[in-house]
C-alpha positions, 0 to 999 in steps of 0.5 A, a space after each residue: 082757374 089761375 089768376 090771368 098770369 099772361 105768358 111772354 110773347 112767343 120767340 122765333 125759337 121758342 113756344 110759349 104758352 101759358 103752361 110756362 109756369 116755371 117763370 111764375 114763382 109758387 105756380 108750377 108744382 113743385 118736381 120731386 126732385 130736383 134735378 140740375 138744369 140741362 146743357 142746351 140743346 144743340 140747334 144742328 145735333 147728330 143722329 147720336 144726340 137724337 139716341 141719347 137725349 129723349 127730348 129731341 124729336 125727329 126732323 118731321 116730328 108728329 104728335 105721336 113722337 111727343 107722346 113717345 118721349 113724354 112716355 120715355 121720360 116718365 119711364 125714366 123718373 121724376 129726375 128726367 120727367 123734369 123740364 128746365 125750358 118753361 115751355 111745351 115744346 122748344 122749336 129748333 133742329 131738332 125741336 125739343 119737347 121742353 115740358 115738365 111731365 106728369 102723367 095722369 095714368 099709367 102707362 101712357 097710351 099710343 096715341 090713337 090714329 083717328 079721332 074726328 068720328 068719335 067727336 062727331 057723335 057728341 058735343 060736351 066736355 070730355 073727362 080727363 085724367 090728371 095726377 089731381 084727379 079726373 074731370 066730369 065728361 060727357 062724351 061717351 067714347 073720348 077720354 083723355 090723360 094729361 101728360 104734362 105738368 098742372 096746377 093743382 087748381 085745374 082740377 077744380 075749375 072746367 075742363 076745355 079740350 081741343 082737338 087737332 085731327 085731319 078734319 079741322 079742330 074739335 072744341 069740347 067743353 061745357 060752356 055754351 058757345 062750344 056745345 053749339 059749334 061741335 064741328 070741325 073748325 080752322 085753327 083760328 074760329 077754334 080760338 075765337 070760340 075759346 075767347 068766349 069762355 068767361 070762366 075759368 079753365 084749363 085747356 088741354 091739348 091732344 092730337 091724332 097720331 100722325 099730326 105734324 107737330 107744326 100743326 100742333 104747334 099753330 093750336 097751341 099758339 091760338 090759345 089765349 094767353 090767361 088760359 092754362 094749356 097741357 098736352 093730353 092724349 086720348 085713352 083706348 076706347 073702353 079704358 076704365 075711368 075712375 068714378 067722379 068724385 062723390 059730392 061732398 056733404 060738409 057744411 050742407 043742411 039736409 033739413 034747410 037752413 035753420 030758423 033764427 034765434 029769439 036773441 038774433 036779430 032779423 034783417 031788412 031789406 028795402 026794395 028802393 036801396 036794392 034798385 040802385 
């Protein structure tokens, strides 16, 4: 989907992940508004700090606390919503959810408690929903909405989801190697599985409520570096999704391809050139 853009290697204080587009000129949508950068957070902030700034998480954050303050700043404005760090999530006291957001659908939901039984039920790509439009999915009760920012590339290559529940990590994408693995796996059998889709793809993350950001964290620093990653989180069940896009006509031929002209000339085709 994206060139192979590879991300600097992870700090010890930062995350980074292939999402950090800000760094990649032309790559990161541009924000709606431009916003100035934010005073850096304070490694050791007082509980008032935590009040006042919506992309501090608590000390034992879970991925519910980031789908808080994703919902928060979006509610906030695209002013807000902006980030100013190049990375999902930035690690510290407290950690900093550092990501640009940009919410598939509105409003964004709580995240769900459990997710490991619906995914037992199917392998296949899961739809998700981004500002670009949603994927085709397969999985008859998981739907996710992308809360973080995407290129617009993403809605045309395949969709990857990961996972993160108390069972292990569902892989779900179309590629082969993901439908024949559909259960739970460890973080790294999980990135070994993404290392062999070829083709291009976005990776998106989401995770149960009460995960452990760490946990989170440890998914997304297994993801390859050439792949796209956003976060994501699951929809209620019996959300109303958007139709698939309808397969465009233009430039097809209903009838075949027509015959050549009497002044065109015909080529050839020599079977020993073709065999070299």
């Amino acid at each position: 989907m994206l060139p192979g853009v590879r991300a600097p290697p992870a700090s010890a204080s930062r995350v980074t992940l292939f999402a950090l587009f800000a760094a990649c000129a032309g790559t990161q949508p541009e924000p709606v508004q431009p916003t100035a950068a934010a005073p850096p957070a304070s490694r050791a902030a007082p509980a008032s700090s935590l009040a006042s700034n919506s992309r501090l998480l608590p000390q034992r954050a879970t991925f519910a606390d980031v789908v808080d303050a994703a919902r928060a700043l979006d509610l906030a404005g695209a002013g807000q919503a902006e980030g100013d760090e190049g990375c999902l999530i930035e690690l510290g006291t407290p950690a900093r959810f550092a990501a640009d957001v940009l919410v598939g659908a509105r409003p964004l939901p709580d995240v769900p408690v459990e997710l490991a039984s619906s995914l037992e039920k199917a392998a296949g790509p899961a739809v998700v929903v981004t500002a670009w439009g949603a994927s085709v999915g397969e999985l008859p009760e998981v739907a996710l909405n992308a809360f973080t920012t995407t290129t617009p590339a993403s809605a045309r290559v395949a969709a990857v989801s990961l996972f993160v529940t108390t069972q292990g990590v569902f892989v779900r994408g179309a590629a082969m190697p993901l439908r024949a693995n559909p259960e739970a796996l460890d973080v790294q059998t999980a990135a070994g599985l993404l290392a062999q889709v070829l083709e291009p793809a976005i990776v998106y993350v989401t995770a149960e409520r009460r995960t452990p950001l760490d946990r989170v964290i440890e998914v997304l620093r297994s993801v390859p570096n050439r792949f796209e990653v956003a976060l994501a989180v699951a929809l209620p069940k019996g959300t109303r999704l958007p139709a698939p896009p309808a397969r465009s006509s233009e430039l097809l031929c209903p009838e075949g391809l027509p015959a050549p002209g009497d002044d065109e000339p015909e080529g050839s085709l020599e079977v020993r050139r073709c065999a070299r």
